[in-house]
GUSE-551443 format. One line per field, with one value per residue: residue number from 1; residue in three letters; x, y, z of N, C-alpha, C in turn. Coordinates in Angstrom, 2 decimals. Example, Ala and Ser with C-alpha at 12.3 -4.5 7.8 and 13.67 -1.06 7.14 Angstrom:
i 1;2
aa Ala;Ser
n.xx 13.19;12.85
n.yy -5.69;-2.25
n.zz 7.80;7.08
ca.xx 12.30;13.67
ca.yy -4.50;-1.06
ca.zz 7.80;7.14
c.xx 13.20;12.90
c.yy -3.30;0.03
c.zz 7.80;7.87
This chain:
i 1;2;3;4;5;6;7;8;9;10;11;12;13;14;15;16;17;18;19;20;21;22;23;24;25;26;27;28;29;30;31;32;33;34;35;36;37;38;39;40;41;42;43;44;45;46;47;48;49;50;51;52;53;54;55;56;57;58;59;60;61;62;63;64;65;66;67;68;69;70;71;72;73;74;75;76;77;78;79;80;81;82;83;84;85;86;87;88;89;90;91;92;93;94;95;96;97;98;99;100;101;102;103;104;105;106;107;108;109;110;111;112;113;114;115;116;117;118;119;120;121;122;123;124;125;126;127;128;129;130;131;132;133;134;135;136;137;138;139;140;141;142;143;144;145;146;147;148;149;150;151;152;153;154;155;156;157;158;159;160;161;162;163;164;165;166;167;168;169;170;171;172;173;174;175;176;177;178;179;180;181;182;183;184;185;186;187;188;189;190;191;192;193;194;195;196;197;198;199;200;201;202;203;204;205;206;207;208;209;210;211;212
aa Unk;Unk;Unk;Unk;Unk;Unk;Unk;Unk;Unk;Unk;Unk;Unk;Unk;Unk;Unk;Unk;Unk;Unk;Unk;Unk;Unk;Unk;Unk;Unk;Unk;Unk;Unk;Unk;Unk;Unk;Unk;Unk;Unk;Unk;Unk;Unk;Unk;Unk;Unk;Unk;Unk;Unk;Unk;Unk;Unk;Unk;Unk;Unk;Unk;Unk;Unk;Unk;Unk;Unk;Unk;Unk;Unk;Unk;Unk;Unk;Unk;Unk;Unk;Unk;Unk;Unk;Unk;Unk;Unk;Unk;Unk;Unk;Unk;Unk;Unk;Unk;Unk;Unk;Unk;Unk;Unk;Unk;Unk;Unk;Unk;Unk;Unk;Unk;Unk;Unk;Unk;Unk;Unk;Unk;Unk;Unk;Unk;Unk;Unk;Unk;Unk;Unk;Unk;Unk;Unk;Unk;Unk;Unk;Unk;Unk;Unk;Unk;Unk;Unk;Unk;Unk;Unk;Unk;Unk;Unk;Unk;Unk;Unk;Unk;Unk;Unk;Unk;Unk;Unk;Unk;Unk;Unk;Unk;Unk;Unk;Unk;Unk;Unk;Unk;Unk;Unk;Unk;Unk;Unk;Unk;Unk;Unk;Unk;Unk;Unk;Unk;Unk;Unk;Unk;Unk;Unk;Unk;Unk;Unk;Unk;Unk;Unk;Unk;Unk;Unk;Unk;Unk;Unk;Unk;Unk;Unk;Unk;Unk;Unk;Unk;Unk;Unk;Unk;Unk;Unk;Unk;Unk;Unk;Unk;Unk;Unk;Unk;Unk;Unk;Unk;Unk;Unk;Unk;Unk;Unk;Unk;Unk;Unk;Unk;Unk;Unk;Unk;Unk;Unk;Unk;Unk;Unk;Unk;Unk;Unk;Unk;Unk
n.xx 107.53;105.61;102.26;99.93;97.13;95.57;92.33;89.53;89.66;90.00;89.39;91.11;93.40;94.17;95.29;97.39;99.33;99.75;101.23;103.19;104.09;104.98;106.93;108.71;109.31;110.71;112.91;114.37;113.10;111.13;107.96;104.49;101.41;98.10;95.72;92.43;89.79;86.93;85.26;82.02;82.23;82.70;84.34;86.48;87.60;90.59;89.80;87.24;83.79;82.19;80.16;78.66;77.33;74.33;73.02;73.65;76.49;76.04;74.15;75.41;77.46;75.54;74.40;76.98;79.19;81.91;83.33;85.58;88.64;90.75;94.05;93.38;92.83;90.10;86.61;83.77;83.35;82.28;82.96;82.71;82.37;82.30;83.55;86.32;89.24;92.00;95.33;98.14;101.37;104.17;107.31;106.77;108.19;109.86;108.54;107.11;104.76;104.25;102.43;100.28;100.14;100.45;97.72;96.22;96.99;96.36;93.37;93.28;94.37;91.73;89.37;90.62;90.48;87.51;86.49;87.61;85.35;83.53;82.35;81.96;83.58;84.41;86.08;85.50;85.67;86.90;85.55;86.95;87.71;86.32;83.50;80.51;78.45;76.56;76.59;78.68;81.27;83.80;85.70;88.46;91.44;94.11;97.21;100.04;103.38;106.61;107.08;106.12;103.67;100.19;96.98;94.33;92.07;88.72;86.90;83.59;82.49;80.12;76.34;75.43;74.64;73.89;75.45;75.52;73.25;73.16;74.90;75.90;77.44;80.65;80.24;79.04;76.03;72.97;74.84;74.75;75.75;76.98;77.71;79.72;78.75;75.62;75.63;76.05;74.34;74.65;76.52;79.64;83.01;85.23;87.52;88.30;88.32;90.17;92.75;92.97;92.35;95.50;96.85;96.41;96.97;99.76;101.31;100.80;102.49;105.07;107.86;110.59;113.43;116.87;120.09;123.02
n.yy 48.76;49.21;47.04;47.87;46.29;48.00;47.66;48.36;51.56;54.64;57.84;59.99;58.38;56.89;59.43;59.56;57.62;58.15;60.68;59.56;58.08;59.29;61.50;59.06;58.14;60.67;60.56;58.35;55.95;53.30;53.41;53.46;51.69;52.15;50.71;50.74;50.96;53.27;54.29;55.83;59.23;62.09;64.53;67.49;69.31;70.60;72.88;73.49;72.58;72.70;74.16;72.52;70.60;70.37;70.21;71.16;70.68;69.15;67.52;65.51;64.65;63.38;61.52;60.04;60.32;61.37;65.23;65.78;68.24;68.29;67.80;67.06;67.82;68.26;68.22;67.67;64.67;61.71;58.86;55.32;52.55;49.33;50.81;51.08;52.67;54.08;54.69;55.85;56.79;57.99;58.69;61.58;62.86;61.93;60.27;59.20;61.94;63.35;64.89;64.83;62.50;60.76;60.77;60.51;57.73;56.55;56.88;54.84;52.62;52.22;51.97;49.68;47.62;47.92;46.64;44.05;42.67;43.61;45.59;48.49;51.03;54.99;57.59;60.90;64.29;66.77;66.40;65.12;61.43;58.36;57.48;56.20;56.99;59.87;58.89;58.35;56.72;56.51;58.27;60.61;62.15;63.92;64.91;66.74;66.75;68.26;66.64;64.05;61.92;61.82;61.09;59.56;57.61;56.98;54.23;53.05;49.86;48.35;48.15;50.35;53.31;55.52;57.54;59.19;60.77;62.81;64.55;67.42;65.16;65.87;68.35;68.53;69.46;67.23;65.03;61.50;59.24;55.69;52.06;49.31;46.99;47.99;48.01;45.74;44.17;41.68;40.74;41.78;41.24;42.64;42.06;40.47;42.41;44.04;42.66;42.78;45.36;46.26;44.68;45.89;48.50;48.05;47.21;49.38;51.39;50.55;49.66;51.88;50.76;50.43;51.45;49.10
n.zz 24.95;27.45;28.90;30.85;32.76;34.75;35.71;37.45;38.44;40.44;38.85;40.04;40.81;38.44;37.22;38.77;38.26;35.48;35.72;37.03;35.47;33.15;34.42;34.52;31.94;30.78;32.07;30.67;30.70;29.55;27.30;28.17;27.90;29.81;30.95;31.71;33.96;34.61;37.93;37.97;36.30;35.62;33.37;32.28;29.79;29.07;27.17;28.15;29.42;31.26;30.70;29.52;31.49;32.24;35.27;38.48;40.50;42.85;42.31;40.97;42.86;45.12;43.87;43.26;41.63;40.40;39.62;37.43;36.97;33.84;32.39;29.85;26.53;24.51;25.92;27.34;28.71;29.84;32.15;33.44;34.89;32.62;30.02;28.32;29.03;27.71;28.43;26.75;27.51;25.98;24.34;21.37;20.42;17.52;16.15;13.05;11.53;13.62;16.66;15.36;13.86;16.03;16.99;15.14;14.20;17.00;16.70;14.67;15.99;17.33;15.30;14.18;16.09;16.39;13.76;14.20;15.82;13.87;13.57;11.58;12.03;11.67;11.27;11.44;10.45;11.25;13.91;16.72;17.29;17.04;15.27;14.14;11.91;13.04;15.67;18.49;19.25;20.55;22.69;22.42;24.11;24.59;26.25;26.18;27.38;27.03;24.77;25.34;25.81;27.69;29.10;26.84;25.44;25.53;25.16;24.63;25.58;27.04;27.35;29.35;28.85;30.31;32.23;30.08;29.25;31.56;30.37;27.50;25.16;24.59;24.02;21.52;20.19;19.53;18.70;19.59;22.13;21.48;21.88;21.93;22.54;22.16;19.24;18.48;19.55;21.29;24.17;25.30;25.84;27.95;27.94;25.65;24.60;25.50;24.88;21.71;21.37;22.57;21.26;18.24;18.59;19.52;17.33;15.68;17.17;17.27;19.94;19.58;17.93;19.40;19.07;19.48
ca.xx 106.26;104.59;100.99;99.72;96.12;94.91;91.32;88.96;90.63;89.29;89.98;92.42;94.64;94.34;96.36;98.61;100.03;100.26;102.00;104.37;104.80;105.59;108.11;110.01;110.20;111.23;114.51;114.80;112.66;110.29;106.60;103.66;100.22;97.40;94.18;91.40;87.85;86.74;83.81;81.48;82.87;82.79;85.53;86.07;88.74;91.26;88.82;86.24;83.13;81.50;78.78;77.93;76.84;72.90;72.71;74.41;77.30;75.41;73.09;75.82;77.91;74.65;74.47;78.50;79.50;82.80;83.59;87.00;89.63;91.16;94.62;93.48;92.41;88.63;85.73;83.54;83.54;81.83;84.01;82.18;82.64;82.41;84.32;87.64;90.05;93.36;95.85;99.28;102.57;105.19;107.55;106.11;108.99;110.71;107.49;106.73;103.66;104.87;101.30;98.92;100.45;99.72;96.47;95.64;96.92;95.19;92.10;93.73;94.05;90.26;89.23;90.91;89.79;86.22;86.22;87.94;83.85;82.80;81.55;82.77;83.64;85.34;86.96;84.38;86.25;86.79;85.13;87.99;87.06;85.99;82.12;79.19;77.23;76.44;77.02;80.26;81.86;85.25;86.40;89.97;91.73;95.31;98.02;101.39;104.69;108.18;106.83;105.67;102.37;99.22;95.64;94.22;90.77;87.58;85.91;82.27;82.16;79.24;75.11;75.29;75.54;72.91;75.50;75.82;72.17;73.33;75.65;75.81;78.34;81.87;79.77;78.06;74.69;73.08;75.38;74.56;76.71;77.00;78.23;79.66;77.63;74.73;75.68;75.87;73.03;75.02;77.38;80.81;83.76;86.05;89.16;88.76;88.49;91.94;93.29;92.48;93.17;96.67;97.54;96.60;97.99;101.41;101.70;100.88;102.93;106.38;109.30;111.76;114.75;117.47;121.50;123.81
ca.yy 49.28;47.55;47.35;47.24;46.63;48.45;46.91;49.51;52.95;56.00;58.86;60.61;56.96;56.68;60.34;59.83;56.40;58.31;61.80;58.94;57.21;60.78;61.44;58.04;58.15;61.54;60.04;57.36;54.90;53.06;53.76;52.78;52.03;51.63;50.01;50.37;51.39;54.06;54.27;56.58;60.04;63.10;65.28;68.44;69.24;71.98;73.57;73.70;71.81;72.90;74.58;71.37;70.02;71.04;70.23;71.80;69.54;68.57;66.43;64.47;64.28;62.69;60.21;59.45;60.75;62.36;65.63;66.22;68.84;67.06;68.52;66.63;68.28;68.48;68.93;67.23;63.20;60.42;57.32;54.50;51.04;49.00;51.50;50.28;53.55;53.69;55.91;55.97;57.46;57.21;60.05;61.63;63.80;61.35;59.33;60.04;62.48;64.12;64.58;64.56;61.25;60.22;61.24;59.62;56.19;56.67;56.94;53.68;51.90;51.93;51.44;48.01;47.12;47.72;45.69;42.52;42.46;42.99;47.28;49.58;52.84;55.95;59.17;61.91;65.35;67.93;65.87;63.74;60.42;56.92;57.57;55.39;58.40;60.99;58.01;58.44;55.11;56.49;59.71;60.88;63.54;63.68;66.16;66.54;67.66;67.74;65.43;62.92;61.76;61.14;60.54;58.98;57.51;55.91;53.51;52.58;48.81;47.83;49.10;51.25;54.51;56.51;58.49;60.09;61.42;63.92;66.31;67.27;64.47;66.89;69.88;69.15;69.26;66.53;63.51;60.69;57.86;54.40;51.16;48.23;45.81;48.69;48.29;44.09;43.91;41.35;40.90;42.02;40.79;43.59;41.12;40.19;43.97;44.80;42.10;42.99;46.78;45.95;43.62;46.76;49.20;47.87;47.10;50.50;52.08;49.61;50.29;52.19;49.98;51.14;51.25;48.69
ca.zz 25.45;28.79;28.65;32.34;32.90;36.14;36.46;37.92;39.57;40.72;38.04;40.49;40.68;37.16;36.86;39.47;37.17;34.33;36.13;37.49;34.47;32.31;34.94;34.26;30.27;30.50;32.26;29.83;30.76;28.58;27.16;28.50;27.63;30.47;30.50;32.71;33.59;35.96;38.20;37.55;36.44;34.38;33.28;31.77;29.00;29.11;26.61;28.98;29.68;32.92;30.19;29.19;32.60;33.08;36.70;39.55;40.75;44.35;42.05;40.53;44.28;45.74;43.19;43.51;40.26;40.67;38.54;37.43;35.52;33.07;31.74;28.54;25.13;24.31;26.37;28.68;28.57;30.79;32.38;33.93;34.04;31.01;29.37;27.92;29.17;27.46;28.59;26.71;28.30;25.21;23.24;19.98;19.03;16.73;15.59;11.98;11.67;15.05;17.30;14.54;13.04;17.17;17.02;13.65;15.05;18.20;16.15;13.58;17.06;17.74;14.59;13.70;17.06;16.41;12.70;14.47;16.13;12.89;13.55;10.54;12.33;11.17;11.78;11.39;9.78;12.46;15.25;16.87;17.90;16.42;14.76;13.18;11.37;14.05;16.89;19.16;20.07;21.46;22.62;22.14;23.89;24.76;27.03;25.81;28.42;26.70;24.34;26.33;26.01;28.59;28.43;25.75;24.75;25.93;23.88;24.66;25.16;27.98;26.84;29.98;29.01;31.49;32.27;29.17;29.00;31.73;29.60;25.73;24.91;23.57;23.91;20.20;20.13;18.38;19.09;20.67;22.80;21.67;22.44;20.91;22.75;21.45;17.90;18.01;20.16;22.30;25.37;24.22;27.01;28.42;28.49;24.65;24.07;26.02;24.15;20.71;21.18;22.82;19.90;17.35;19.48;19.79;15.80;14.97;18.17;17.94;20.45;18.77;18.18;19.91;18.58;19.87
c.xx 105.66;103.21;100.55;98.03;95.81;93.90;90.82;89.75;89.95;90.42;91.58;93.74;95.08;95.54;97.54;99.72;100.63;101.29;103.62;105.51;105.69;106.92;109.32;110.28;110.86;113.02;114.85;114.33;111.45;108.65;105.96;101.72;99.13;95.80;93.61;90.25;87.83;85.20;83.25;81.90;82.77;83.79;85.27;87.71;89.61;90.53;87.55;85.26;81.97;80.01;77.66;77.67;75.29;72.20;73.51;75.39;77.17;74.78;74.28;76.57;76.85;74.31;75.54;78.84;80.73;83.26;84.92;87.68;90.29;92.47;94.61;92.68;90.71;87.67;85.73;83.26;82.74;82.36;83.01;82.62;81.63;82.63;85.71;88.73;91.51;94.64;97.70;100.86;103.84;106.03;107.44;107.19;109.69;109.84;107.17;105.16;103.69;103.17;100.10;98.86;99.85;98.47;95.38;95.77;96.63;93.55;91.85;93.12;92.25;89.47;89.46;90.56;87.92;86.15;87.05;86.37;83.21;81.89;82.86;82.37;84.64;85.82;85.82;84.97;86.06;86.02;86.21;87.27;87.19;84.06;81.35;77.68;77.32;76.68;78.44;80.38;83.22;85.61;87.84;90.17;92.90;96.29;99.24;102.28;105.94;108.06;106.85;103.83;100.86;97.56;95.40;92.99;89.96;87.02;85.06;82.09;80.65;77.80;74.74;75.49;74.54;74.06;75.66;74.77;72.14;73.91;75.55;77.29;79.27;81.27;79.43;77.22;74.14;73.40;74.95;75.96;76.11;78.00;78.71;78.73;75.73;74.59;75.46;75.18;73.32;76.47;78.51;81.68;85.05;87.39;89.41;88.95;90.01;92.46;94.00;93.53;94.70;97.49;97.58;97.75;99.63;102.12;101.18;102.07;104.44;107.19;110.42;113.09;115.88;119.12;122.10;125.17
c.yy 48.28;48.05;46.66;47.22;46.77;47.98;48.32;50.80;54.00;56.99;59.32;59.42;57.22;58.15;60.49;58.63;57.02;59.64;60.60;58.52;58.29;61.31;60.25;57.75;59.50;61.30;58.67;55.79;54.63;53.29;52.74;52.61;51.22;51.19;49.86;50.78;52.22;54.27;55.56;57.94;60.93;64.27;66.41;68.94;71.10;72.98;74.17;72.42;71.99;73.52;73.71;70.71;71.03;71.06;70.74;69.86;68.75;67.77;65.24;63.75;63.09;61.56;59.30;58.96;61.74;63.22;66.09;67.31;68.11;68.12;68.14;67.45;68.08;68.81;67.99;65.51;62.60;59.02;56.64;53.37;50.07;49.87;51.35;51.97;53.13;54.72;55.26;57.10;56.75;59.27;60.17;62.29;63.16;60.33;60.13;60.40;63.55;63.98;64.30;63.10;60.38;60.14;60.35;57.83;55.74;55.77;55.18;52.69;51.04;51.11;50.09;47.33;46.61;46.48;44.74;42.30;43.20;44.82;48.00;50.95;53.53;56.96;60.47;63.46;66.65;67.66;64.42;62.55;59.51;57.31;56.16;56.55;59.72;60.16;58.19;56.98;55.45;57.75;59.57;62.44;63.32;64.82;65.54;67.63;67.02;66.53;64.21;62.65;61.33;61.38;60.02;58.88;56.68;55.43;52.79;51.24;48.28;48.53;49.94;52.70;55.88;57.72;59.80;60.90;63.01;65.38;65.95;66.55;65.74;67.76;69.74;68.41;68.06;64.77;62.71;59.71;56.96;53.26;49.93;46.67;46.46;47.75;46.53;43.67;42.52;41.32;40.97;41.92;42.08;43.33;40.86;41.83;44.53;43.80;42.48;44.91;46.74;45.60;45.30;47.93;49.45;47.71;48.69;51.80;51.11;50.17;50.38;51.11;50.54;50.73;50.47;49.64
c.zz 26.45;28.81;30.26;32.21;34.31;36.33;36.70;38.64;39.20;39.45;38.37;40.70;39.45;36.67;37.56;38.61;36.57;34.53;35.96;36.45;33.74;32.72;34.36;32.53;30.38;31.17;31.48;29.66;29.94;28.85;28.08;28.49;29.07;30.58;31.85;32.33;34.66;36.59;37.67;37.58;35.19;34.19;32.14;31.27;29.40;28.36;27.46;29.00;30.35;32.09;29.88;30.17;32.56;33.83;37.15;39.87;42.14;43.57;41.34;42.10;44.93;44.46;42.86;42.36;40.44;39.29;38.68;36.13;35.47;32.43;30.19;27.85;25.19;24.99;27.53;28.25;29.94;30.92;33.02;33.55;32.90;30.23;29.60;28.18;28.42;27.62;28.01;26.70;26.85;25.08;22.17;19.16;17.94;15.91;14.42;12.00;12.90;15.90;16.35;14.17;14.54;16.91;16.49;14.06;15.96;17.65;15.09;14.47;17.37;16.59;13.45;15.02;16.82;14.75;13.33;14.60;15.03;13.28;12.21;10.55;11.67;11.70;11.16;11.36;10.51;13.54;15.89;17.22;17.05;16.11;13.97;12.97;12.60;15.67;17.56;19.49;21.37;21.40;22.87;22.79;25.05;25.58;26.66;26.52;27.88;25.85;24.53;26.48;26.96;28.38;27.49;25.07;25.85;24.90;24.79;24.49;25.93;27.11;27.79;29.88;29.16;31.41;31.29;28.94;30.40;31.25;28.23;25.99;24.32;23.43;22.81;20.45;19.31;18.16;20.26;21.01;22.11;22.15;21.48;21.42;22.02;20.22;17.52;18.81;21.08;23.59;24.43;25.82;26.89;27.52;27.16;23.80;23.92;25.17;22.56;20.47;21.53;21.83;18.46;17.78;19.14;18.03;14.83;15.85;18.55;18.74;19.56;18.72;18.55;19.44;19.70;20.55
């Protein structure tokens, strides 16, 4: 598994990586998990979304907010920077649990991430994600071709999160955004973030060993 970190990239970069990448495991070449942040940006799930926007899309344009379809799973989501993006490119058909067992260690991922800094989040029972009560920390939502995996998650590290007060977060009513610099009320560093999640990541997500 190579773990690249991209640094900032526009949404549409960020999918052309992972198209690329999907292409090259599907001929035999190895996983890959990517890490970045994206400027400001809102997306809208193969489910839909666009209901959950309650401005016209000229008011987000003029504030240079780009909106995007997303061939990923759930709804509508908000990227910006200081948000830890993780997008992994692997194959699920032979992983025990098959996509759900993904899914679930997706969700593992975040959550031994967040208790290294000392937050005790959970999994919240028919709402995907990473939770603290009715709080979101990390959205999850994933596209699978030929079993091959892309998109992934955002997790909420920076206390910026304006843009989320434009749409109903995941289309449910109710929920709010947080943060983990929120939740420990100080500065929380990107770089020990990617670290941290990488390190879980890869010990719940090993490269298959392969026959001599």
């Amino acid at each position: 598994m190579e773990v690249l970190d991209l640094g900032l990239v526009p949404y549409a970069q960020g999918l052309e990586r992972q198209d690329a990448a999907v292409a090259e495991v599907l001929a035999g070449g190895q996983g890959r998990l990517f890490l970045l942040e994206h400027p400001p940006t809102i997306t809208f799930g193969r489910n839909g979304g666009q209901e959950n926007l309650p401005l016209p899309a000229g008011y987000f344009e003029a504030k240079g907010v780009a909106l995007m379809q997303s061939s990923r799973g759930g709804n509508i989501t908000c990227h910006f920077p200081g948000q830890l993006v993780a997008y992994p490119v692997l194959k699920v058909d032979k992983r025990p649990g098959g996509l759900k067992g993904f899914f679930h260690d997706l969700e593992e991922a975040v959550i031994r991430t967040l208790m290294a800094f000392g937050i005790a989040a959970e999994r919240s029972e028919g709402r995907p994600g990473v939770w603290l009560g009715n709080r979101k920390l990390c959205s999850i939502g994933i596209a699978v071709r030929r079993w091959i995996t892309s998109h992934g998650l955002a997790l909420n590290v920076g206390a910026d999160l304006s843009l989320f007060d434009e749409v109903t977060p995941c289309g449910l009513p109710g929920v709010t955004a947080t943060s983990m610099e929120r939740e420990l009320g100080r500065p929380v560093a990107m770089a020990e973030v990617k670290d941290i999640f990488s390190r879980e990541f890869l010990r719940l997500f090993p490269e298959p060993e392969h026959p001599v």
